[in-house]
N, CA and C atoms as a LAMMPS dump frame, in Angstrom:
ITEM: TIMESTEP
0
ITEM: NUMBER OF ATOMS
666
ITEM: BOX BOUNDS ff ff ff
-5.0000000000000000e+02 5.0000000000000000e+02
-5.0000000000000000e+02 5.0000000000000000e+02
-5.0000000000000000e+02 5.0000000000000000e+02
ITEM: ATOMS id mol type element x y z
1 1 1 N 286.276 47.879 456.197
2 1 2 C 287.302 48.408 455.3
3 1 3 C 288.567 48.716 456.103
4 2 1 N 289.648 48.234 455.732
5 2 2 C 291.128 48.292 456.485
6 2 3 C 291.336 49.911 456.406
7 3 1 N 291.605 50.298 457.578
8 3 2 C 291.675 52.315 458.323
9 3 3 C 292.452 52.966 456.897
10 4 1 N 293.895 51.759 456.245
11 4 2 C 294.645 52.495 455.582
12 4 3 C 294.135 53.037 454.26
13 5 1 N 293.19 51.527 453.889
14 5 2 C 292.486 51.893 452.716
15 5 3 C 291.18 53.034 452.585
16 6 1 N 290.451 53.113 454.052
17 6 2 C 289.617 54.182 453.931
18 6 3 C 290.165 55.456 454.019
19 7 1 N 291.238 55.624 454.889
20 7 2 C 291.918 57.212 455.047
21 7 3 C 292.055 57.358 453.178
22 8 1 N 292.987 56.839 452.52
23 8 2 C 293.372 57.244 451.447
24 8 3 C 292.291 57.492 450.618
25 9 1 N 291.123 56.994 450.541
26 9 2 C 289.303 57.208 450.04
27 9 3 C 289.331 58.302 450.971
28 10 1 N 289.121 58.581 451.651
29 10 2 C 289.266 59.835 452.093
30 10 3 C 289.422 61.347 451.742
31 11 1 N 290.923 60.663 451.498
32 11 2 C 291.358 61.645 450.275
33 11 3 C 291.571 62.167 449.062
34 12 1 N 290.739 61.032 448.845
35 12 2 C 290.109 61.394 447.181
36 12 3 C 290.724 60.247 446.473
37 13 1 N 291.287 59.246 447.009
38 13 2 C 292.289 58.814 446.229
39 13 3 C 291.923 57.216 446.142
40 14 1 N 291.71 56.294 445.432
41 14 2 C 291.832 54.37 445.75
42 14 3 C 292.818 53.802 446.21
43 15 1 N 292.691 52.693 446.395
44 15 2 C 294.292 52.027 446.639
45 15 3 C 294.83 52.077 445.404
46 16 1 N 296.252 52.188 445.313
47 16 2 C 297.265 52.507 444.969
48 16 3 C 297.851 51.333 443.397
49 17 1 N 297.559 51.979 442.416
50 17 2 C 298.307 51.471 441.102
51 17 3 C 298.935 52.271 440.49
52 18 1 N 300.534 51.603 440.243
53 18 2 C 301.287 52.302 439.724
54 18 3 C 301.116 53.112 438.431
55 19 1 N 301.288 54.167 438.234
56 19 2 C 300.968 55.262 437.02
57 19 3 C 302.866 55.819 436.884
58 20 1 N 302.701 56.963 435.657
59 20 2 C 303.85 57.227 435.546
60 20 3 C 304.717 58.173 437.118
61 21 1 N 305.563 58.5 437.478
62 21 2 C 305.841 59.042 438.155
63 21 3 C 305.213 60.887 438.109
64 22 1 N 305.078 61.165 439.666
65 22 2 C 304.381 62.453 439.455
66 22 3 C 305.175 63.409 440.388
67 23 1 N 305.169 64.186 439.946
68 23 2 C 306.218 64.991 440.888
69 23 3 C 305.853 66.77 441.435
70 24 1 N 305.556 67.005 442.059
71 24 2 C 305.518 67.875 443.382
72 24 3 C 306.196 68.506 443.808
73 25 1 N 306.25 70.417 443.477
74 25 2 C 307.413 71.599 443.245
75 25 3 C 306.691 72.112 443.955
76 26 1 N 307.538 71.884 445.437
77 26 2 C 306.827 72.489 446.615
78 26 3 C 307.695 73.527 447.264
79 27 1 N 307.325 74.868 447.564
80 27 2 C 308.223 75.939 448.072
81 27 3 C 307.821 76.072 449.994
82 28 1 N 309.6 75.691 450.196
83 28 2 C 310.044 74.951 451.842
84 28 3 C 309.215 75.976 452.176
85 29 1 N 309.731 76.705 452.097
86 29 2 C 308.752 78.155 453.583
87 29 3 C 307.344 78.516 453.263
88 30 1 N 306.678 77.71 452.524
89 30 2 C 305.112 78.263 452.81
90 30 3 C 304.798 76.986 451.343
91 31 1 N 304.881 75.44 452.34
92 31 2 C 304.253 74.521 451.233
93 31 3 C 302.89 74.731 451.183
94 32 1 N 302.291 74.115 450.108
95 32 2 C 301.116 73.985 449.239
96 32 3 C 300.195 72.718 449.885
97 33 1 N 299.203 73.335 450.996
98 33 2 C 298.536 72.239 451.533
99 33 3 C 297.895 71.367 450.904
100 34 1 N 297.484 72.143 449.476
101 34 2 C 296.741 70.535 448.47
102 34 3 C 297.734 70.283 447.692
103 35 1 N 298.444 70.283 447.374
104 35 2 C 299.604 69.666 446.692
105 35 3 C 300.029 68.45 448.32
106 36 1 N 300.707 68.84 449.518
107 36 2 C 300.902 67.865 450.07
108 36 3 C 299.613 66.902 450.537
109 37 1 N 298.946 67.38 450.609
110 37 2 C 297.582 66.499 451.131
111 37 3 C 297.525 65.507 449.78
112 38 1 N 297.283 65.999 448.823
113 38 2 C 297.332 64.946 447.679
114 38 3 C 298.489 63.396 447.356
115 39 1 N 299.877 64.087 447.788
116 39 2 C 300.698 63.63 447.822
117 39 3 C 300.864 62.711 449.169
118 40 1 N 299.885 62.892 450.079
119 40 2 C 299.704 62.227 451.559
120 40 3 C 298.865 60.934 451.178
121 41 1 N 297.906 61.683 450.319
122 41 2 C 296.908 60.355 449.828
123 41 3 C 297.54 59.263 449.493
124 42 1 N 298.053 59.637 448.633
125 42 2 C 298.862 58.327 446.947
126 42 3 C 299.632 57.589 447.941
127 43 1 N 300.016 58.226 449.23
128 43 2 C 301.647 57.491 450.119
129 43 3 C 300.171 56.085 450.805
130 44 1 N 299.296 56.94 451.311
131 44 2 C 298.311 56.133 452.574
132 44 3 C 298.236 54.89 451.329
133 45 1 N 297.836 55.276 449.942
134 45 2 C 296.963 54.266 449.225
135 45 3 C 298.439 53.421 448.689
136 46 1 N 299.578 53.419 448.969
137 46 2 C 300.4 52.553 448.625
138 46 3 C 301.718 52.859 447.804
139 47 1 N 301.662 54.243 447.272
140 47 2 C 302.786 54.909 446.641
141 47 3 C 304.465 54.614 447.226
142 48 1 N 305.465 54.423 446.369
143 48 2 C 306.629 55.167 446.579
144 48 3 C 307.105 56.713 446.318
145 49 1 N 307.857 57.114 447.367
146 49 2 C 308.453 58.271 446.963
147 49 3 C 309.712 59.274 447.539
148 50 1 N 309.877 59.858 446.82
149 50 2 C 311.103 60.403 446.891
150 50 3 C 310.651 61.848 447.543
151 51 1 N 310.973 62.521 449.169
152 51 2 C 310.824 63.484 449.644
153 51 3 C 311.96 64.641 450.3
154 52 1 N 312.053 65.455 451.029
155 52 2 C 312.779 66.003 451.183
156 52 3 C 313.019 65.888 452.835
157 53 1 N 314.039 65.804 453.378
158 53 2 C 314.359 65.703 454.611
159 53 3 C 315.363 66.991 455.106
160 54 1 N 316.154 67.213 456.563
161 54 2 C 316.517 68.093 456.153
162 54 3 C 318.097 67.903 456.448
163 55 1 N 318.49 66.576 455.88
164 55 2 C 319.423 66.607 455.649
165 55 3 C 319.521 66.419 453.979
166 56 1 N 319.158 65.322 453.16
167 56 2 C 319.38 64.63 451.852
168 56 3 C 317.513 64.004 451.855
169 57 1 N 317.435 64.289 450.573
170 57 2 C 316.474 63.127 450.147
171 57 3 C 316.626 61.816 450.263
172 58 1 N 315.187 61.703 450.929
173 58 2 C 314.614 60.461 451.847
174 58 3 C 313.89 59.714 450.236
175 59 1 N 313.857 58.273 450.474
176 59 2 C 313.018 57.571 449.797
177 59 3 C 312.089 56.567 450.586
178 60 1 N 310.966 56.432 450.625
179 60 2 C 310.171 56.441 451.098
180 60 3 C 308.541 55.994 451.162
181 61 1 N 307.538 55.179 451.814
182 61 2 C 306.355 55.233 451.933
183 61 3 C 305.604 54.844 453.292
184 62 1 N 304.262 54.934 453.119
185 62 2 C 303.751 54.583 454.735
186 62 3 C 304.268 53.221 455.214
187 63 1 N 304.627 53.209 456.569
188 63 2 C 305.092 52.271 457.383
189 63 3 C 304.686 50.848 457.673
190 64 1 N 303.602 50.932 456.878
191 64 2 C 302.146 50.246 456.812
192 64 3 C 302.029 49.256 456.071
193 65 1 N 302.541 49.979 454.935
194 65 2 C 302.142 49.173 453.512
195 65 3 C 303.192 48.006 453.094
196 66 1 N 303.355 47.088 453.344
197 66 2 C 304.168 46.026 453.314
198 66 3 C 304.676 45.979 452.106
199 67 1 N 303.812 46.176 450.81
200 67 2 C 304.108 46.091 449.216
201 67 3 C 305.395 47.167 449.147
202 68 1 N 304.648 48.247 449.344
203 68 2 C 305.297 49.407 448.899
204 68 3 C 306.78 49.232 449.645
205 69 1 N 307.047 48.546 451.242
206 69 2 C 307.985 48.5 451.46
207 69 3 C 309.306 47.482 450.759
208 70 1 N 308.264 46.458 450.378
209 70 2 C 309.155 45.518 449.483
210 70 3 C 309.564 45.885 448.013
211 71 1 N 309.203 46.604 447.867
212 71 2 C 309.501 47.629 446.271
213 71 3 C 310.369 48.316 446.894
214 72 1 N 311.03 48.937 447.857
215 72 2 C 312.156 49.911 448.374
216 72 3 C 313.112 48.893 448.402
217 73 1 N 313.284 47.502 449.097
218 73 2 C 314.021 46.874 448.741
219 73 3 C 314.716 46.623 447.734
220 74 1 N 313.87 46.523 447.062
221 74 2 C 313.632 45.323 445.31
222 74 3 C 314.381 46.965 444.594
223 75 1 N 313.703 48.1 444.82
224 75 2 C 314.53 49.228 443.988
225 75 3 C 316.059 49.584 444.134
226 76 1 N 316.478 49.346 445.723
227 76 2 C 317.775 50.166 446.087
228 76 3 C 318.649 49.076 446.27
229 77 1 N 317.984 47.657 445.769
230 77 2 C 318.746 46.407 445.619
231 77 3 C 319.448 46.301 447.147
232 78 1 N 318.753 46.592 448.272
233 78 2 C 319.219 46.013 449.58
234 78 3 C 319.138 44.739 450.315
235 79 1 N 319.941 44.83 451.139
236 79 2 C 319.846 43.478 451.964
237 79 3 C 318.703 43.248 452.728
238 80 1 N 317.483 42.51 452.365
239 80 2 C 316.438 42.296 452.986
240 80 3 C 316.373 42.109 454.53
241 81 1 N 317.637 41.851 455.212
242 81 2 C 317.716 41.521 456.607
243 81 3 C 318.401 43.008 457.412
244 82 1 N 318.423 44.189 456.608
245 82 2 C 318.495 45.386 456.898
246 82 3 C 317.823 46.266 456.993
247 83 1 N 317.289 46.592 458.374
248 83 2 C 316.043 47.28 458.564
249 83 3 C 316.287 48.685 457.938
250 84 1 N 314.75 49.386 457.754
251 84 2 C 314.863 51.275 457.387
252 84 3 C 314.965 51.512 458.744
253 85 1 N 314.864 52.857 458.773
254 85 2 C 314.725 54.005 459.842
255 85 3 C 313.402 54.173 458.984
256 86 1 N 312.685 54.909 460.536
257 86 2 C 311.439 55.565 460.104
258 86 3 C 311.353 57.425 460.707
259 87 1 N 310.495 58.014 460.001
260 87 2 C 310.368 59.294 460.5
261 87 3 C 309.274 59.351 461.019
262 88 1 N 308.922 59.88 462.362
263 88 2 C 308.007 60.5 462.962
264 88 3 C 306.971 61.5 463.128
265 89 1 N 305.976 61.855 463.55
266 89 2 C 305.985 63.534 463.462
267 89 3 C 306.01 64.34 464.997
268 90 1 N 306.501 63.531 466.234
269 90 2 C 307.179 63.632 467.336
270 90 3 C 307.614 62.731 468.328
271 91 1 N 308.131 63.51 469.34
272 91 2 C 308.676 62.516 469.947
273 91 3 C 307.3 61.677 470.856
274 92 1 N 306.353 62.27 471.267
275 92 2 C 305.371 61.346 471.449
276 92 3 C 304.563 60.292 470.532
277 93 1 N 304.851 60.612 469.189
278 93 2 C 304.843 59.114 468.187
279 93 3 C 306.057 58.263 468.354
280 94 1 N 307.071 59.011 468.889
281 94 2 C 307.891 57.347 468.885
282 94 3 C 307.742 56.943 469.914
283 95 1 N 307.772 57.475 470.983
284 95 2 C 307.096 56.611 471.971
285 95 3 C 306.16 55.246 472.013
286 96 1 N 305.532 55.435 470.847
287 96 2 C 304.365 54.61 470.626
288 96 3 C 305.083 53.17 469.872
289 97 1 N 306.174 53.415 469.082
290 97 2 C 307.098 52.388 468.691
291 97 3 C 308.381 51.975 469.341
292 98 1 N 308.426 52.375 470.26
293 98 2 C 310.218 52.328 471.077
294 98 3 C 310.1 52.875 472.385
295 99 1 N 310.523 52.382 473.199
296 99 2 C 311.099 52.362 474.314
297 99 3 C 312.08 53.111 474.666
298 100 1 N 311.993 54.376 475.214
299 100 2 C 312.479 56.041 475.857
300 100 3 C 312.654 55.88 477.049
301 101 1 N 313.933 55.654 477.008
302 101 2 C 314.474 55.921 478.927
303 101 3 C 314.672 57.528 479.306
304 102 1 N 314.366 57.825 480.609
305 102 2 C 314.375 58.988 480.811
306 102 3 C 315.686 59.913 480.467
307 103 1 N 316.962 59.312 480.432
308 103 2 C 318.302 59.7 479.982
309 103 3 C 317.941 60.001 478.503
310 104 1 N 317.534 58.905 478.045
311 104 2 C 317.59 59.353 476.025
312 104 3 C 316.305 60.307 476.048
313 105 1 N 315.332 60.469 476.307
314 105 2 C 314.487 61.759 476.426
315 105 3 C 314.766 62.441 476.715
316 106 1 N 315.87 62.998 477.22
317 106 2 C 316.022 64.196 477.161
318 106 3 C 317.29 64.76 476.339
319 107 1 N 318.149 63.621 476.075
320 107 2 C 318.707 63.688 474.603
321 107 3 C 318.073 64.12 473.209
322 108 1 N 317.037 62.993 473.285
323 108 2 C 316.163 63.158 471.958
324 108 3 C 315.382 64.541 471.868
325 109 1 N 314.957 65.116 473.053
326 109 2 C 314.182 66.148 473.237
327 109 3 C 315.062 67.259 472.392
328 110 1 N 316.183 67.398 473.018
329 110 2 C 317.55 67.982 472.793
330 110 3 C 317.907 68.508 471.367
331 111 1 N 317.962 67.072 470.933
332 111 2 C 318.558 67.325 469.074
333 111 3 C 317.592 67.133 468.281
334 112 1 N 316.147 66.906 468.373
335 112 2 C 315.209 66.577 467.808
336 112 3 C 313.885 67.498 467.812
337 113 1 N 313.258 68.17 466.486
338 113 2 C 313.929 67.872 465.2
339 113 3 C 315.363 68.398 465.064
340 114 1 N 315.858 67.462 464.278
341 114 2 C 316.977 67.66 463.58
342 114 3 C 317.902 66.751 462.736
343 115 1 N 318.94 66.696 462.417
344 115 2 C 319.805 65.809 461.626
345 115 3 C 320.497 64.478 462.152
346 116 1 N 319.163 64.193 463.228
347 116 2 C 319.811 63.091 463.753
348 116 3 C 318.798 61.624 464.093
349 117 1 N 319.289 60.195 463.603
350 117 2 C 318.733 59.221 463.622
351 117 3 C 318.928 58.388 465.162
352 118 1 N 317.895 57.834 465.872
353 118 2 C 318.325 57.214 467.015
354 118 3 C 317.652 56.302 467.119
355 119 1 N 318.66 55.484 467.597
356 119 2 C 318.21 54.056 467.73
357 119 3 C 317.957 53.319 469.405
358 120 1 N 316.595 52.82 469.383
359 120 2 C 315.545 52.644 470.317
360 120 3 C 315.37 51.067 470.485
361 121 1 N 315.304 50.581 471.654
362 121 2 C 314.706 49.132 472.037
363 121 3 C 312.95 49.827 471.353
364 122 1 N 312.396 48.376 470.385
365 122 2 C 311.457 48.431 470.243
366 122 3 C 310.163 48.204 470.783
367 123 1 N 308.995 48.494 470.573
368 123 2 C 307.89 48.004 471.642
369 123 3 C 307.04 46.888 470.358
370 124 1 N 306.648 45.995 471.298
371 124 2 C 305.842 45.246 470.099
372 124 3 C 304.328 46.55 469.403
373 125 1 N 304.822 46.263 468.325
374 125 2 C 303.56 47.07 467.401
375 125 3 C 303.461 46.154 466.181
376 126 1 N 302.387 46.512 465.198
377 126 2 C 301.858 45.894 463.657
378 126 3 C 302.877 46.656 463.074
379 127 1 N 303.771 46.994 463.176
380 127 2 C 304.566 48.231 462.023
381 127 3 C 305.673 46.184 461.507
382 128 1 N 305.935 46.263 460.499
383 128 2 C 306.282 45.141 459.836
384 128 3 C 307.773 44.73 460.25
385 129 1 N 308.124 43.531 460.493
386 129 2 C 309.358 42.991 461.157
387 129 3 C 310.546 43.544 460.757
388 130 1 N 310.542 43.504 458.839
389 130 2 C 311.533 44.201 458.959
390 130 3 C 312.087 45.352 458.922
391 131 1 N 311.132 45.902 459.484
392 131 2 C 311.639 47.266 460.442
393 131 3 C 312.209 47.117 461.922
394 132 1 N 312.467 45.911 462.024
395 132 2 C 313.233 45.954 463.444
396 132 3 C 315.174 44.864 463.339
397 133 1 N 315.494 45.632 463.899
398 133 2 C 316.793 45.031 463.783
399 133 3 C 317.414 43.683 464.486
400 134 1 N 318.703 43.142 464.008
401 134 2 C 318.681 42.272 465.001
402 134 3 C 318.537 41.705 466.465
403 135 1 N 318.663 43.385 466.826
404 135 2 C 318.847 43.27 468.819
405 135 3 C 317.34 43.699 469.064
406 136 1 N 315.85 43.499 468.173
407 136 2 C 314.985 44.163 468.263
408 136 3 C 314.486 45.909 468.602
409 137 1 N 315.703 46.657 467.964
410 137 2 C 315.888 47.635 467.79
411 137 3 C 315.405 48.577 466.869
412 138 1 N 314.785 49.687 466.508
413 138 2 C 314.782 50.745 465.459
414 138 3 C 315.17 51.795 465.571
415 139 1 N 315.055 52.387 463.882
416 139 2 C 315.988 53.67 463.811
417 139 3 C 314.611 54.696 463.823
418 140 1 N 314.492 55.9 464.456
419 140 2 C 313.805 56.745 464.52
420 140 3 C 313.795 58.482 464.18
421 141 1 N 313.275 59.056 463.201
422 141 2 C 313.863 60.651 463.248
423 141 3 C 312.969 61.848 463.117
424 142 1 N 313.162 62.589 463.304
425 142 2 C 312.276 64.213 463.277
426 142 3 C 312.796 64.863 462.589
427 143 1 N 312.605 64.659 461.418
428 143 2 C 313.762 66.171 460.255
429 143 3 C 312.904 67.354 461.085
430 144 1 N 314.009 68.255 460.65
431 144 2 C 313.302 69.816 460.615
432 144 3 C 313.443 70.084 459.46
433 145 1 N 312.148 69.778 459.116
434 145 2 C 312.053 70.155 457.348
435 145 3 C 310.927 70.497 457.385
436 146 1 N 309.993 71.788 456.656
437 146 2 C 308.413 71.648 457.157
438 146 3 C 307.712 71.274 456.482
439 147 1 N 308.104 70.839 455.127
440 147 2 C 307.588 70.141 454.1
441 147 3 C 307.575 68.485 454.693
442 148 1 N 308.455 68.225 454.695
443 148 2 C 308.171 66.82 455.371
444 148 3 C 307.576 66.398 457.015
445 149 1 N 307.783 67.568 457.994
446 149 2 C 306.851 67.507 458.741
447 149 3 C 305.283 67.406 458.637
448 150 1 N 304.86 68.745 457.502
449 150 2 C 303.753 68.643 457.332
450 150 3 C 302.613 67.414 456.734
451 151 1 N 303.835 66.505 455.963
452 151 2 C 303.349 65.253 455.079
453 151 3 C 303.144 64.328 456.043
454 152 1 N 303.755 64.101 457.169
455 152 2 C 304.005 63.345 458.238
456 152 3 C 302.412 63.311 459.025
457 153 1 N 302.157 64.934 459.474
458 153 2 C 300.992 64.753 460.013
459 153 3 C 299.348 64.629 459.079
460 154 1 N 299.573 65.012 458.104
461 154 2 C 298.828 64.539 456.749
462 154 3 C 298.778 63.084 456.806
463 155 1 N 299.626 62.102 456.722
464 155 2 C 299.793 60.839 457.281
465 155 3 C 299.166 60.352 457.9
466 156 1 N 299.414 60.636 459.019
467 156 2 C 299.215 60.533 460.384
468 156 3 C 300.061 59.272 460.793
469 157 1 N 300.676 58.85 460.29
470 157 2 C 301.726 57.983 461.067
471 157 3 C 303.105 58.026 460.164
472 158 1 N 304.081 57.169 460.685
473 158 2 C 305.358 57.281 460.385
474 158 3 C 305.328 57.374 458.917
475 159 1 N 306.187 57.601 458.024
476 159 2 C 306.913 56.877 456.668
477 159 3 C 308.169 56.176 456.965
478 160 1 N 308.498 55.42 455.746
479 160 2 C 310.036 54.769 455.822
480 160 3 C 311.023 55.762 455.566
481 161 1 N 312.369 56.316 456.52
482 161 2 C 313.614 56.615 455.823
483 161 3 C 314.489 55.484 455.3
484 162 1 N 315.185 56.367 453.867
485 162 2 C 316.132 55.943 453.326
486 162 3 C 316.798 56.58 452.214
487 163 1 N 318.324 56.547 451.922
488 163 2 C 318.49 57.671 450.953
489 163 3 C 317.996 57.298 449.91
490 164 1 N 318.116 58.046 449.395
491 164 2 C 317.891 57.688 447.082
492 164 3 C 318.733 57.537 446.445
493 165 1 N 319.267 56.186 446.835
494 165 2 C 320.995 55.625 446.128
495 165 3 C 320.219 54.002 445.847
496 166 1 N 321.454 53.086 445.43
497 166 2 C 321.41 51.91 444.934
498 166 3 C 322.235 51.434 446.4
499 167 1 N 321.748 50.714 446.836
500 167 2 C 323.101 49.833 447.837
501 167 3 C 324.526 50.606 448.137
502 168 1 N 325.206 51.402 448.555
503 168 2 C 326.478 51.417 448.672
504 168 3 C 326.885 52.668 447.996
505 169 1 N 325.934 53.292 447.376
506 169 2 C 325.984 54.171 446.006
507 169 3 C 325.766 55.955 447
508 170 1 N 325.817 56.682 445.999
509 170 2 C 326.075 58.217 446.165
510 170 3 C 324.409 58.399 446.213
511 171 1 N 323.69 59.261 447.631
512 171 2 C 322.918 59.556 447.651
513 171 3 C 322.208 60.798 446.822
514 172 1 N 320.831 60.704 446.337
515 172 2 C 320.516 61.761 445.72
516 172 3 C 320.598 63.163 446.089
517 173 1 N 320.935 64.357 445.74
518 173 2 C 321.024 65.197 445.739
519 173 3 C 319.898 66.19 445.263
520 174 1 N 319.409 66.28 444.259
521 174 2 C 318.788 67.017 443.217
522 174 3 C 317.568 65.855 442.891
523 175 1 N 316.403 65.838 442.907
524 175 2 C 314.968 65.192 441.972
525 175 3 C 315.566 65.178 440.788
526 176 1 N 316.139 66.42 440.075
527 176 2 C 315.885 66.487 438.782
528 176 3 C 317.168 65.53 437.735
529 177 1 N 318.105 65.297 439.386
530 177 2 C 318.85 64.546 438.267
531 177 3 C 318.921 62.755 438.806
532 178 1 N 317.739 62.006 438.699
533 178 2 C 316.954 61.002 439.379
534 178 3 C 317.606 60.174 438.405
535 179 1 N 318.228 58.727 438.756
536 179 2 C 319.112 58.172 437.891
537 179 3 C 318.432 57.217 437.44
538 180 1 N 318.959 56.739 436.342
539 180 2 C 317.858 55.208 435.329
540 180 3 C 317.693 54.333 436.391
541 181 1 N 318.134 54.353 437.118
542 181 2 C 318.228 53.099 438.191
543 181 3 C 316.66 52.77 438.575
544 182 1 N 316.33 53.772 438.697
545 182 2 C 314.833 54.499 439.417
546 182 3 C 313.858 54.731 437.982
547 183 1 N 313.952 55.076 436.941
548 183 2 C 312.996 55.089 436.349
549 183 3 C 311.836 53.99 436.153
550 184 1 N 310.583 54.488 436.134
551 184 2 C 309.67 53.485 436.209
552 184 3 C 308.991 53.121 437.495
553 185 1 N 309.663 53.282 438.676
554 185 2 C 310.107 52.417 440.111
555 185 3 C 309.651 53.463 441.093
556 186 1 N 309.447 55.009 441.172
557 186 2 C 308.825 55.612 441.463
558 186 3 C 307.738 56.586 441.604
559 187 1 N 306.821 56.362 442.112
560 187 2 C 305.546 56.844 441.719
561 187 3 C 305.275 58.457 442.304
562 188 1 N 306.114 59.163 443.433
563 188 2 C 306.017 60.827 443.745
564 188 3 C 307.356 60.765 443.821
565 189 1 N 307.325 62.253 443.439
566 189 2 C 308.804 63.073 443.551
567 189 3 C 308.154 64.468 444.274
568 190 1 N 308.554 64.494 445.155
569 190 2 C 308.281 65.571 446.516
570 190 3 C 309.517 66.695 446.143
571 191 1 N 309.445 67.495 445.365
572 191 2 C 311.027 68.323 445.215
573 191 3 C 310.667 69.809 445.965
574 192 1 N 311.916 70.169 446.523
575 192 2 C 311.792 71.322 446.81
576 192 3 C 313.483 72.462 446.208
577 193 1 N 313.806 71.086 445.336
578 193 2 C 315.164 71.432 444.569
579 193 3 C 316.355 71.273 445.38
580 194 1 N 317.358 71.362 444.452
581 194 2 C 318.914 70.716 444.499
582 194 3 C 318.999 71.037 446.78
583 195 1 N 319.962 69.98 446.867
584 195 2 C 320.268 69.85 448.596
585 195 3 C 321.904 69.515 448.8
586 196 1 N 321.958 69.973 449.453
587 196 2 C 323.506 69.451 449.266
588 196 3 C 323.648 69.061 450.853
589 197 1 N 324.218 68.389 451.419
590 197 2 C 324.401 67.912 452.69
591 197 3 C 324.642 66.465 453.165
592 198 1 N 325.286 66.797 454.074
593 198 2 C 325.575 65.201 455.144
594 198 3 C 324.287 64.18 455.201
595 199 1 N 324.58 63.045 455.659
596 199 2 C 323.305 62.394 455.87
597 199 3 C 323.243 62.31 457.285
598 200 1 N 322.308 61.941 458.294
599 200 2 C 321.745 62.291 459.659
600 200 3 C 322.793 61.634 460.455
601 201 1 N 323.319 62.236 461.491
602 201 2 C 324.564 60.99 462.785
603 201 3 C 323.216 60.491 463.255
604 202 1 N 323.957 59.362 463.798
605 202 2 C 323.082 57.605 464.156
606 202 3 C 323.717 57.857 465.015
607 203 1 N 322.853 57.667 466.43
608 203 2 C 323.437 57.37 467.995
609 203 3 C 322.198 56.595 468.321
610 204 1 N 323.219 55.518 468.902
611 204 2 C 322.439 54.612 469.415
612 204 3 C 322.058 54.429 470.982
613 205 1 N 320.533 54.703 471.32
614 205 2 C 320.464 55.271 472.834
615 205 3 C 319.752 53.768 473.419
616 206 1 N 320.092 52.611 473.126
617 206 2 C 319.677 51.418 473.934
618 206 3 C 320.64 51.025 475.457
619 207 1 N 321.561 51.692 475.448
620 207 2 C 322.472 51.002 476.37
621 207 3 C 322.671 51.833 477.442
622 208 1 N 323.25 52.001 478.276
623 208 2 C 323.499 52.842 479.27
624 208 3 C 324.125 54.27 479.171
625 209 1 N 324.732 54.351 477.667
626 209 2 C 324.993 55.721 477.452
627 209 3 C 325.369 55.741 476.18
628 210 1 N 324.946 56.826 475.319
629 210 2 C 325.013 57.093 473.879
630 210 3 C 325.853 56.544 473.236
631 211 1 N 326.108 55.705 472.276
632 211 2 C 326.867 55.479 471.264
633 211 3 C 327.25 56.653 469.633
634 212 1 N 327.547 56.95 468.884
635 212 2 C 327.995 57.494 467.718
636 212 3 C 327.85 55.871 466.75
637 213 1 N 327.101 56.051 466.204
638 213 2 C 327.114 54.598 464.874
639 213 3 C 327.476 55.22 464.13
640 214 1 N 327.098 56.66 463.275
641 214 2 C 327.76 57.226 462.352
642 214 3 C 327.719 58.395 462.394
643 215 1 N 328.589 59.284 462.355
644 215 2 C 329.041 60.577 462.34
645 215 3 C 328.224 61.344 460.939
646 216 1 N 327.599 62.376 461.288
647 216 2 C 327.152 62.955 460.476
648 216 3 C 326.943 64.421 460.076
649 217 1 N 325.25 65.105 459.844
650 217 2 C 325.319 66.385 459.949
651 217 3 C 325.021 67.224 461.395
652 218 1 N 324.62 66.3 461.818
653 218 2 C 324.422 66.617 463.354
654 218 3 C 325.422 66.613 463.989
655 219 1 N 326.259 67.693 464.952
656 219 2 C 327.318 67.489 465.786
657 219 3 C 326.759 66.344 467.161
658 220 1 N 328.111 65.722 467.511
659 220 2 C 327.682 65.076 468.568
660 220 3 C 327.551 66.129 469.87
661 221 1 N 326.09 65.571 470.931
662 221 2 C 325.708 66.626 471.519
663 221 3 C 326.005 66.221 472.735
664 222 1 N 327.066 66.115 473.082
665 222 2 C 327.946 65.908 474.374
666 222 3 C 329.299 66.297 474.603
């Protein structure tokens, strides 16, 4: 039996058919371990979903699931040759996907967790191609969020980041005000209510010294 499909039996749960969307009113400072454990299941067995990060809501599923990743496409109408970012649940899991020079470790050590995405020479792994960029690169992050930390190690491996917009579009803010775009198309809503904020600065640590790709909620830490 494939690890992904038994973990999610595991948890009480089968592989993964779409039902109506279900949604999950989780309070940040002291979440609901069976509410996220449940919500860990549905992701292992193939779910999409919409979670909380701690910058903006992330959209999202296991790193794993190839379907579920091609439905994030097919939903936010993206360019298939545009990799996600993924979230971690430390910096010794990314290790395990990317390549850490001793200079960016102690960068990453630095701002992480936090509001910031970094981009890593990749290591060959099963995590799916297009999660790697053209220069064989990925995007990697540690919210400090403890709701989404905690889902992470419930997991036990990465999920996909990405906001909860259409292509080009205004990222979600609020679960509750989830646009037609999306109806039907997502199967958890992880809320911990309305967010208001920047989306994560992108520095890119492949080269000999930090880049800024995009300016964000994270100050630059130099």
């Amino acid at each position: 039996m494939p690890v992904l499909v038994y973990k999610a039996l595991w948890y009480g749960i089968g592989p993964f058919e779409t039902l109506n969307v279900k949604t999950f009113h989780i309070d940040l400072e002291n979440p609901s371990y069976k509410l996220l454990r449940e919500a860990a299941g549905l992701t292992l067995a193939g779910a999409v979903m919409v979670y909380p990060t701690d910058t903006i809501y992330g959209l999202g599923c296991d790193i794993y699931s190839r379907d579920a990743i091609h439905r994030i496409y097919t939903i936010k109408k993206r360019d298939p040759n545009k990799p996600f970012s993924f979230i971690c649940e430390n910096i010794s899991q990314i290790s395990e996907f990317a390549f850490v020079s001793n200079w960016a470790y102690k960068l990453i050590r630095r701002c992480l967790p936090g509001p910031y995405t970094f981009i890593l020479d990749a290591r060959k792994t099963s995590i799916p191609k297009k999660m790697l960029g053209k220069r064989n690169t990925v995007g990697v992050r540690i919210p400090d969020n403890r709701v989404c930390s905690r889902l992470i190690q419930m997991i036990g491996h990465p999920i996909i980041s990405t906001s909860v917009n259409l292509a080009g579009g205004e990222p979600l803010t609020d679960p509750a005000a989830l646009s037609n775009d999306f109806s039907g198309k997502i199967d958890i809503i992880i809320s911990i209510g309305p967010m208001v904020s920047d989306p994560s600065t992108v520095i890119d640590v492949t080269g000999a010294e930090p880049v800024v790709i995009r300016p964000g909620k994270g100050p630059v830490p130099w």
